[in-house]
N, C-alpha and C positions, 0 to 999 in steps of 0.2 A: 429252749422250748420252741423256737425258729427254726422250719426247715426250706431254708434257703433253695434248695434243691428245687423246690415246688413251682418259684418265681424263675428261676433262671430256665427252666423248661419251658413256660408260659411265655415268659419275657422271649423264646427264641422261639417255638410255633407261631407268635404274631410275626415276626422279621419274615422267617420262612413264606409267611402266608400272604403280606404284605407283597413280597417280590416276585412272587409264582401269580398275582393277581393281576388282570388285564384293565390297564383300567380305562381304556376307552370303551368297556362291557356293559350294557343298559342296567341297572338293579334286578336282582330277582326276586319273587315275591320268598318271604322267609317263613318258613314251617318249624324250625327249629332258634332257639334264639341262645346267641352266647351269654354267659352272666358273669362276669369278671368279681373277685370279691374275696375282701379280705377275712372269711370268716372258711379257714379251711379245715376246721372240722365240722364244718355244718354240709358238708357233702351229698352225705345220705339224704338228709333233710330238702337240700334244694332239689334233687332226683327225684323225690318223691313227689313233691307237688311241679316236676315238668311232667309225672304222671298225670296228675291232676289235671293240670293244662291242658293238656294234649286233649284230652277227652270234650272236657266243657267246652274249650276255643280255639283248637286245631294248632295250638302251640307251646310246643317243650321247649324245655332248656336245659343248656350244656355248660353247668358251672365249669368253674376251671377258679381254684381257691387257693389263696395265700396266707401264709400264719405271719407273715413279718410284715409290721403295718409301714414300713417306710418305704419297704423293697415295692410294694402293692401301689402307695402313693405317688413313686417314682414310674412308677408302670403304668398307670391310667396319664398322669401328666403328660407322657412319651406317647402315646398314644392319642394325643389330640394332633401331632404330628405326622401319623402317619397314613397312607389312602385306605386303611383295615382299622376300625375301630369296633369294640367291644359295641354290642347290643342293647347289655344292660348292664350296669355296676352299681357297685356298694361306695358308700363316701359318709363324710359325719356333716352335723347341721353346724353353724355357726358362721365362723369363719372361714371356716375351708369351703363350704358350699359357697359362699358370696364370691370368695376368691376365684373362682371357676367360674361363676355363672360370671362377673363380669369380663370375664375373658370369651362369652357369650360359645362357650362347650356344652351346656347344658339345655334339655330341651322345655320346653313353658309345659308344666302341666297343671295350669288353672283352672283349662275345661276340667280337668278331671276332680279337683278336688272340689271344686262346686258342686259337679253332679254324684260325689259321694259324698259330701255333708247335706245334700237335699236328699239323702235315700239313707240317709243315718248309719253312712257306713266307715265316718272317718268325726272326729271330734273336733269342733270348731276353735277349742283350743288348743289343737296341733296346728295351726295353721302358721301362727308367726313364726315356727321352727324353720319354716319351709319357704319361708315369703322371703323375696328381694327385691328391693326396691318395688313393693307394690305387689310383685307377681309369683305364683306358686311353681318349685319347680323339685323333682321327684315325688315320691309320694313315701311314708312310710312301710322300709321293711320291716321294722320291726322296733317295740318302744320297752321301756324296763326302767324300771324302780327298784333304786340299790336299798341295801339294809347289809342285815346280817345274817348269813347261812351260818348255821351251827349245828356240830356234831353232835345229837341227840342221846347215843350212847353212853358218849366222856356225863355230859350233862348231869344223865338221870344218876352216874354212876359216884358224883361227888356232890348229888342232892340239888343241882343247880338248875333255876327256872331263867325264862327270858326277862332283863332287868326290865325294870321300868323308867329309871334314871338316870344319868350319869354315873352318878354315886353307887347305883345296883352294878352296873358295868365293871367299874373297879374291884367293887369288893367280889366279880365271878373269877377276876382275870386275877385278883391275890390268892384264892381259893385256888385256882388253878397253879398258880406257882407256887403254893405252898406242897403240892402235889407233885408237884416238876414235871407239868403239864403246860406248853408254850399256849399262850390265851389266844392271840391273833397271827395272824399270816400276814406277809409287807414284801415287796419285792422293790429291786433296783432300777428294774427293766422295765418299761412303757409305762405300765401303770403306778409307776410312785407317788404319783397325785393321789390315789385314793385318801388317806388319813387326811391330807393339806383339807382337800375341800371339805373333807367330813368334818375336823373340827372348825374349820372356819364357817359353815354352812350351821353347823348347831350353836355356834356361840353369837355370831352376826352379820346372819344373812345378806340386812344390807350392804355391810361391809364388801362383802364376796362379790354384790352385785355390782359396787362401783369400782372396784378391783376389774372385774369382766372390763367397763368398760373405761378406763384409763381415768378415774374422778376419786381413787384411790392411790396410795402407793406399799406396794412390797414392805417398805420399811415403816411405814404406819405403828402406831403401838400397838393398835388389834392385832396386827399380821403378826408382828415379831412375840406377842403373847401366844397365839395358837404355836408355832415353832416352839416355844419352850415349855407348853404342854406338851406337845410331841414327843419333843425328848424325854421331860420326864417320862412318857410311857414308854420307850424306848430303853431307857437310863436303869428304867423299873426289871426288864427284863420279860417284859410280856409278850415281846415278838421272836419269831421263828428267824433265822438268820435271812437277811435280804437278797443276799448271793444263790440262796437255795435254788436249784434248778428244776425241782421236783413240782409235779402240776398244782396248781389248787387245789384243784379237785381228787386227786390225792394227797394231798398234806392233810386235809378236811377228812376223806375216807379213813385213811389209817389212824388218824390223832394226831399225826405231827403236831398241827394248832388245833384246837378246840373251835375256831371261828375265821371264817372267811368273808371279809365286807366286798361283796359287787352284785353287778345289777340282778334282775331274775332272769336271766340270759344263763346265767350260769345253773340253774336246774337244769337245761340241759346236757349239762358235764357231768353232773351228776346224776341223772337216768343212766346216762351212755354207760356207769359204772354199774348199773344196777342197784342202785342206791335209793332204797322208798320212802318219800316224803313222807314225815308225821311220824316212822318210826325209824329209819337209818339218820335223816339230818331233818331240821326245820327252818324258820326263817322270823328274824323279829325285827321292828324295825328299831333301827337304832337313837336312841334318847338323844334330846338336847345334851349339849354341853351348859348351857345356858338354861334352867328350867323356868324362867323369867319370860323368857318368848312364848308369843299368843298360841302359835300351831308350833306342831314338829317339823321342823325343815325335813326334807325329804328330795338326796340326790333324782334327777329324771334325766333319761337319755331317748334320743329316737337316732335310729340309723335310716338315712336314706336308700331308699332304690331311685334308681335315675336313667335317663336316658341319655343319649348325647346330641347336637342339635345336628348334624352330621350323621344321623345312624345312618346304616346300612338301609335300611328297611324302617323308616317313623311310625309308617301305619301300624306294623307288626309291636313296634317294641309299648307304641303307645297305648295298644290293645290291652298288650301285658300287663300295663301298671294299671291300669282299669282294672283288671279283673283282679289283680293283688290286693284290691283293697275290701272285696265284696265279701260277704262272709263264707263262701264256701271256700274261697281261698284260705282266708281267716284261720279258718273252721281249721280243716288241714293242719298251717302252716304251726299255729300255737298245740294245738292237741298233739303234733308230735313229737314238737321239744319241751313241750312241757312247762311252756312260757303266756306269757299275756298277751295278749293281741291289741292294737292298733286301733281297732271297729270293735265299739260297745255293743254290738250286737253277742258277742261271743261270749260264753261264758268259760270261767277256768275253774279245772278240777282241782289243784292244789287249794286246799282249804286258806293257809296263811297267803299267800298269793293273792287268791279271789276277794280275800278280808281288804288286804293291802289297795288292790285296785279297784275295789268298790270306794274308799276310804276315800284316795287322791282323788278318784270322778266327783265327788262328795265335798269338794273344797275342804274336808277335813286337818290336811298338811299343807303347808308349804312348799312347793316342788320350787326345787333347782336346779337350774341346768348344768348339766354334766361340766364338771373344768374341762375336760378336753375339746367342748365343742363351745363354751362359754368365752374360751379364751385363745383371742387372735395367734395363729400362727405362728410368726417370728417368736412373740413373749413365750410363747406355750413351749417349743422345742427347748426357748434356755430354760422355763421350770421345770423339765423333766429332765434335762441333766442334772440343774439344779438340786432338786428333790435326791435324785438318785445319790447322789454324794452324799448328801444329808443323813439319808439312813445308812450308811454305812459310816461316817463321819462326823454324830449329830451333833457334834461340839462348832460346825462350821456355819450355823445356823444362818448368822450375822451375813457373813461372805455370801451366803447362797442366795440372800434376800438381796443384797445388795448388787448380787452380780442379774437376777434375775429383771430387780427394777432396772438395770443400765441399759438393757432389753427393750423394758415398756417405756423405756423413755423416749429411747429411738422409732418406735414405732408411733407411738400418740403425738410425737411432733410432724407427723403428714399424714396422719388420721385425723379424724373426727370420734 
């Protein structure tokens, strides 16, 4: 589903550009701005609003997008090394944003987020996503609340509604296999955390949270209990093979799985196919495991846009992130992928969507932050090996917990 190709082009117009640059040259003021990012089929999307730009602030932008998030990782990293650095890029919150900014690559945008929570265009509880050590630095490109996309068709067609329960969950996903219809989608590659945190985020959230930050361990009897639920759902035969190559967002379209768990980011995938919400797929949110807990946990993720402290051009790039957060940016940015927006000023047309985001601003759920931006680096790459083996191997349950904590061991003994 990586196409390598993308980065190694990318990765070799900066060298190129790099070398052919003078650098005893004065800066020049920039009208066009680059935006480096791991999100390459969002293409069309970034094009459209350096339309935007262009008009309202006298500044476009020239994606240049990656589908492989390590090749993408490895490429902004390299790039704090060279005298050509990206304008603007994409990154996740947690750790990796800390891990940069104290390597002081990142540029402070405080002013900014003050003067967009004083003009109610950024929500005061995004803020510690963003904060280090005290101070704000990118701003929100874009934020998403995971559930369950589901194919609406399969649904109506063997009488099935959106569960209310765990227990509802199970009995759609036996229904469905009594039908030899695969219930969920699971893959090997990057995302194999999805189910991890899902069932550990519905059965004991706090659990999940002191896991995040190293006051739990992998081998705990919570953790090793969520693992041997997994498997039974695995074991049960409710998932689509993890090797599959094939998109989500077609496995979902054709029926392959009846249900795809990730953020609302992915209704964009599904526009792209022509796929109408409410009557091609829908979206619900996913039930505790646990129905003993006060709210529903509810996965949350926000992706950064960022500056570098080193740009080409500060005034230009800092302009940009100003104006990304304001609602006609907003505005734009979510009505064409068809996703949620950042600034409670916006409102969204997807019916279950606008429910869901009205709900979470509503202290209604419980949000969690995303495993991959919840959990420090080092640990995070051996859970996602980790993981990956799991689903393909889920008798190894043990091994993978144990090899993942040998990870967080090493890392919490020179963290905090």
């Amino acid at each position: 589903m990586f196409r390598s190709r993308v980065a190694t082009l990318g990765a070799a117009a900066l060298v190129l550009t790099a070398c052919g640059g003078g650098g005893g040259e004065a800066p020049q003021k920039k009208t066009e701005l680059s935006l480096y990012n791991d999100k390459g089929a969002w293409t069309k999307y970034f094009d459209e609003m350096g339309a935007v730009s262009k008009q309202s602030i006298g500044l476009s932008i020239k994606p240049t997008g990656y589908t492989d998030s390590a090749q993408y990782q490895a490429f902004i990293k390299a790039s704090f090394r060279t005298n050509v650095k990206p304008d603007l890029f994409t990154w996740q919150t947690g750790g990796m944003l800390a891990e940069i900014v104290k390597q002081k690559q990142v540029a402070d945008t405080s002013a900014v987020w003050q003067e967009a929570i004083k003009a109610g265009d950024l929500s005061q509880d995004l803020m510690p996503y963003y904060t280090v050590d005290g101070k704000q630095y990118c701003v929100p490109m874009n934020v998403a609340y995971w559930g369950m996309f589901y194919n609406k068709k399969v649904f109506d067609q063997y009488g099935l509604k959106p569960p209310q329960t765990w227990d509802d969950l199970v009995k759609v996903a036996d229904t469905l296999k009594q039908n030899n219809v695969k219930a969920f989608y699971h893959t090997s590659v990057l995302f194999s955390f999805v189910w991890f945190e899902q069932l550990l985020a519905g059965t004991d959230p706090d659990l999940y949270d002191r896991l995040s930050t190293g006051q739990a361990k992998y081998t705990d009897p919570g953790v090793v209990q969520v693992m041997e639920r997994w498997k039974q759902l695995i074991d049960a035969g409710y998932f689509i093979n993890p090797g599959d190559k094939t998109d989500p967002a077609d496995v979902l379209k054709n029926g392959k799985a009846a249900m795809v768990s990730f953020g609302s980011w992915f209704n964009t995938s599904m526009a792209s196919r022509s796929m109408k919400a409410g009557t091609d797929y829908d979206f619900f949110v996913i039930p505790n495991v646990n129905p003993a807990l006060p709210k529903t946990s509810m996965i949350f993720e926000s992706g950064p846009l960022c500056s570098l402290t080193k740009a080409a051009d500060p005034d230009a790039s800092m302009r940009y992130l100003k104006w990304w957060t304001t609602a006609e940016a907003q505005e734009k940015w979510s009505t064409s992928r068809g996703d949620v927006s950042a600034n409670p000023k916006v409102a969204i047309d997807d019916k279950a969507l606008g429910a869901v985001t009205k709900d979470a601003g509503s202290g209604e759920y419980r949000l969690v932050n995303r495993y991959f931006e919840a959990t420090p680096p080092p640990i995070l790459t051996a859970a996602l090996d980790g993981f990956s083996k799991f689903v393909t191997e889920p008798a190894t349950y043990m091994e993978v917990l144990q090899t993942i904590q040998q990870a967080a061991d090493e890392y919490w003994s020179t963290h905090q």
